[in-house]
C-alpha positions as CSV (number, residue, x, y, z in Angstrom):
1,X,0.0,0.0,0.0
2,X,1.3,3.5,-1.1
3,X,2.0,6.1,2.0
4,X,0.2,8.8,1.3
5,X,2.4,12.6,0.9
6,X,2.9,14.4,4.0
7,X,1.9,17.9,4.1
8,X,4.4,20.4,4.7
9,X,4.2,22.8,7.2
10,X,3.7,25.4,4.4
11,X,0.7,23.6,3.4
12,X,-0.7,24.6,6.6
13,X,-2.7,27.2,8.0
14,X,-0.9,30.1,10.0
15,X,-0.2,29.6,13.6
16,X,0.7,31.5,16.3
17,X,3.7,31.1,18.7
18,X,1.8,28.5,20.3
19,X,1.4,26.4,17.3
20,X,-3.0,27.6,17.2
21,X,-4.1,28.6,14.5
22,X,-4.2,32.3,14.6
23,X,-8.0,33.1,15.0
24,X,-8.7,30.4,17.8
25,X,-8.5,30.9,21.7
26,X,-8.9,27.5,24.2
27,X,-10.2,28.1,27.5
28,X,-10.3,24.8,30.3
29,X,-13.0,23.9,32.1
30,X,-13.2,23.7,35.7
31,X,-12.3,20.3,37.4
32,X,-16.4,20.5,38.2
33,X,-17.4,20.7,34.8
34,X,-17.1,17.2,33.1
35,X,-20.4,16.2,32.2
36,X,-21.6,17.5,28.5
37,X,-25.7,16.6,28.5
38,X,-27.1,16.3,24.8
39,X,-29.5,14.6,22.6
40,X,-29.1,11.7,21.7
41,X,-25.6,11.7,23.3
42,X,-24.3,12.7,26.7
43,X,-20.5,12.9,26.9
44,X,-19.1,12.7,30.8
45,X,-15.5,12.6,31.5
46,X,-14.5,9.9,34.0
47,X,-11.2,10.3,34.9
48,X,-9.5,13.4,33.6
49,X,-5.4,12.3,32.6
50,X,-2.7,13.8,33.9
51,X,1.0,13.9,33.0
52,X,3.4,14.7,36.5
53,X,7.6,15.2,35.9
54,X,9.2,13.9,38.5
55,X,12.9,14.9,39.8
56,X,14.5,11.9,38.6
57,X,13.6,12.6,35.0
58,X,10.4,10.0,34.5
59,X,7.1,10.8,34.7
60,X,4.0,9.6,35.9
61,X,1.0,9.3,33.7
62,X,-2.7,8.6,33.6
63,X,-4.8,8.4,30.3
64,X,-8.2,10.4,30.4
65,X,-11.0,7.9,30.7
66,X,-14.5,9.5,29.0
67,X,-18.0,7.5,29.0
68,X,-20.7,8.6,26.1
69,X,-24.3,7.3,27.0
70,X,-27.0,7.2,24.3
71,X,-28.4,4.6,21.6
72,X,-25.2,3.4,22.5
73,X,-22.8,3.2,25.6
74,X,-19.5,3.8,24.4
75,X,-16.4,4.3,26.9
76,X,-13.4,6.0,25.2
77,X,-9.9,4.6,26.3
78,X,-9.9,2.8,30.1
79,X,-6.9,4.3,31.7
80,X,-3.7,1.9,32.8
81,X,-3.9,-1.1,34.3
82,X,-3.9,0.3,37.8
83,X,-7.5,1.9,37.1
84,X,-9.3,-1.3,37.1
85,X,-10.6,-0.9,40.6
86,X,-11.6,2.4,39.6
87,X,-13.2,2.2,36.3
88,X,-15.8,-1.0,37.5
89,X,-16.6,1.2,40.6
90,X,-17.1,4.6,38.8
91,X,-19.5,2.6,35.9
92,X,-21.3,0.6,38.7
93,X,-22.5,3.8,40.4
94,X,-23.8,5.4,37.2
95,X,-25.6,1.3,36.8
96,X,-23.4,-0.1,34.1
97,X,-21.7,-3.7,34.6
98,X,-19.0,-4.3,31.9
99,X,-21.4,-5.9,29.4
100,X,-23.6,-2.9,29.3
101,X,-20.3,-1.4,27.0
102,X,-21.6,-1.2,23.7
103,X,-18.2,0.0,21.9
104,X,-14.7,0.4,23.8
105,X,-12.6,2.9,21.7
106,X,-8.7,2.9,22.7
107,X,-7.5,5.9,20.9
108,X,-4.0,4.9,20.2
109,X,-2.0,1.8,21.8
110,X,-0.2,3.4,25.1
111,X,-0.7,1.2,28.2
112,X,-2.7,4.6,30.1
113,X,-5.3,4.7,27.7
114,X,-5.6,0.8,27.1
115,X,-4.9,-0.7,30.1
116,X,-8.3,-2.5,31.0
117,X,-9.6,-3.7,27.5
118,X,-10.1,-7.0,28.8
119,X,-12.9,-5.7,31.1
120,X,-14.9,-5.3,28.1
121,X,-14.9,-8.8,26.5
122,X,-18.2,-8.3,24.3
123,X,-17.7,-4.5,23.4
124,X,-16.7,-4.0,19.4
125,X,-13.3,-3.0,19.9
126,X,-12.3,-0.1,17.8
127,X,-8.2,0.2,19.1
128,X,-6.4,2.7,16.2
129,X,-7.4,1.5,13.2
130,X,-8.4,-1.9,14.3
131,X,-12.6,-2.6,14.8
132,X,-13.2,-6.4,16.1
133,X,-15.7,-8.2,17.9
134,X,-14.0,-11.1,19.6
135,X,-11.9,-12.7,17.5
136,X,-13.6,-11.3,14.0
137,X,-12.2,-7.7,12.4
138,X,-14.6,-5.5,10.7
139,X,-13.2,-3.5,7.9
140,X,-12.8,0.2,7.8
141,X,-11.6,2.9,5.9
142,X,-9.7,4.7,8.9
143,X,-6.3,4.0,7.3
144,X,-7.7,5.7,4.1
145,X,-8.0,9.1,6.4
146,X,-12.0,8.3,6.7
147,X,-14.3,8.6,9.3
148,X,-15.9,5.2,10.7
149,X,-19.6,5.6,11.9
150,X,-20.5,4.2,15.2
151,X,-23.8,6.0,15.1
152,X,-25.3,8.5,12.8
153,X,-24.2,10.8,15.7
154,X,-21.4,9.4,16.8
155,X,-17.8,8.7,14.4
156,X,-14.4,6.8,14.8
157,X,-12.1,8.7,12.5
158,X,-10.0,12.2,12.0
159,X,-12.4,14.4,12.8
160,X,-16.2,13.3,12.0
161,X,-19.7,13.4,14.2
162,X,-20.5,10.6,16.7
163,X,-17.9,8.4,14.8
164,X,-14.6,7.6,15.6
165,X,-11.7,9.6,13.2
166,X,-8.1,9.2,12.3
167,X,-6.1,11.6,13.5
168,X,-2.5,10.7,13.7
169,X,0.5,12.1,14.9
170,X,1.2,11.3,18.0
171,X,1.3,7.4,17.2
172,X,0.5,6.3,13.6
173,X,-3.3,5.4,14.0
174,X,-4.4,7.6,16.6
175,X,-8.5,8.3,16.4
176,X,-10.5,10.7,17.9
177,X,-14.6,9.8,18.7
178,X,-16.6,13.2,17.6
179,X,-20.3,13.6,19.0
180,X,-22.9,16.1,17.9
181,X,-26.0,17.4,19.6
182,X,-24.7,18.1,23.3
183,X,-25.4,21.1,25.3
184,X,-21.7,22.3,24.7
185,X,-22.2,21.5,20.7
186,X,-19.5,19.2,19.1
187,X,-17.4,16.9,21.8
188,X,-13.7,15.7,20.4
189,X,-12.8,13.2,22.4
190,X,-9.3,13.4,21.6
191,X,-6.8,11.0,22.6
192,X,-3.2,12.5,22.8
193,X,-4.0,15.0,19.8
194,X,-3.7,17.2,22.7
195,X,-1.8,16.8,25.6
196,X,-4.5,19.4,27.7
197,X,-5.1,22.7,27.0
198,X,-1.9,24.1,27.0
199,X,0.5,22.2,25.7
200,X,1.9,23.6,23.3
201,X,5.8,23.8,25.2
202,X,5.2,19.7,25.3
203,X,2.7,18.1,23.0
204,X,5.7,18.2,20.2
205,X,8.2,16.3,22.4
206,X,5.9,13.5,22.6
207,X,4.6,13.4,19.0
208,X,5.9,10.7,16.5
209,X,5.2,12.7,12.9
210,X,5.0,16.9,14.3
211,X,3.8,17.8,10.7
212,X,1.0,15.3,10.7
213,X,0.1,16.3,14.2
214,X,0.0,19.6,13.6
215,X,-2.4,19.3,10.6
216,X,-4.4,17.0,12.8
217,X,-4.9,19.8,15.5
218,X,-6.1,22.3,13.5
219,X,-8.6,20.2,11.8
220,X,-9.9,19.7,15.4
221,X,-9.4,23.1,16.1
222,X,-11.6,24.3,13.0
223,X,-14.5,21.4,13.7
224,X,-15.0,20.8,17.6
225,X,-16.6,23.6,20.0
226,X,-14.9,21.7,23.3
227,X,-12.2,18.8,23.1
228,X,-11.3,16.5,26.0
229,X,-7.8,16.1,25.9
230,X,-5.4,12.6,26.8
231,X,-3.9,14.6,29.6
232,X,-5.9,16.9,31.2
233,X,-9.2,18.8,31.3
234,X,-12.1,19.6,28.8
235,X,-11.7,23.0,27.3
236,X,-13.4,25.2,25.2
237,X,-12.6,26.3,21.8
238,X,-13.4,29.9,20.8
239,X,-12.9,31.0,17.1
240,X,-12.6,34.7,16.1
């Protein structure tokens, strides 16, 4: 299969010394405000990741865990291993059991954002730009930069509705899972796209292809109204 051409970062769009494009503004949420009500779809952050330096040059990290309840209950990356205890309390108390996952999306293959897939043994499993249901794999056309539909509100993919989207960068499949309708309008749950809302002194550091990241970013930048980041709390995006 032929890779496709990379886009240059004079193909782009202009940025400001932050790496935004220049006619956008993001503005977090406060640690209370994690639940996004809408119709069909409610999107409720979880967990909300973190990423802490430490002295001796590591870091600790915790992928942010996001639930979206509809049609369809669909839980977007599970956080490390360490959050099982965690993740089966926090779903019990809102009523869900394991089984009542619809769809488990991992948005790209680090162990803090897919550490508890085997909670979920009869979820479709949409991991990068892999969609299975036990043992049998679904085609898709996320390799091929296109969204996949989970619902006709919600996408897999780059950067679609409720669907899940490509939007590499940061690994080499990572997908974001878009939902329409809520009372915030569009939701990007993004995965590592962004680090949190400012991160623009580290999200490069971590990214595998900076030119492909960058072009993913300001896609989501042009097309969600609030993103939940990989690493940190929901903000709002304000264009000009």
């Amino acid at each position: 299969m032929k890779k496709k051409k990379k886009r240059s970062m004079a193909d782009m769009e202009p940025t400001d010394s932050k790496g935004l494009c220049a006619d956008i503004q993001t503005v977090p949420f406060s640690e209370s405000q994690s639940d996004f009500p809408g119709q069909p779809y409610s999107v409720s952050v979880l967990k909300a990741g973190y990423c802490l330096p430490q002295t001796d040059g590591t870091f600790r990290a915790d992928g942010t865990i996001t639930l979206i309840t509809g049609p369809r209950t669909i839980l977007v990356d599970t956080g490390g291993p360490w959050d099982r205890s965690f993740l089966l309390t926090t779903l019990k108390k809102r009523g869900l059991e394991p089984g009542d996952i619809d769809v488990v999306v991992g948005t790209h293959g680090h162990s803090d954002h897919i550490g508890n897939l085997s909670l979920f043994p009869t979820a479709v499993m949409m991991v990068g730009y892999d969609v299975s249901e036990g043992d049998a794999y679904r085609p898709s056309r996320l390799a091929e930069g296109l969204a996949h539909t989970i619902d006709e509100h919600v996408y897999v993919s780059s950067l679609p509705q409720v669907s899940v989207v490509p939007c590499p960068g940061h690994t080499g499949q990572d997908v974001s899972v878009q939902v329409t309708g809520t009372s915030v309008g569009t939701v990007l749950v993004a995965g590592d796209l962004f680090e949190c809302c400012s991160d623009e002194d580290s999200w490069r550091d971590l990214s595998m292809d900076t030119a492909v990241q960058q072009v993913s970013r300001q896609q989501a930048l042009r097309t969600a109204d609030v993103i939940i980041p990989g690493h940190g709390l929901p903000f709002r995006v304000l264009r000009k």
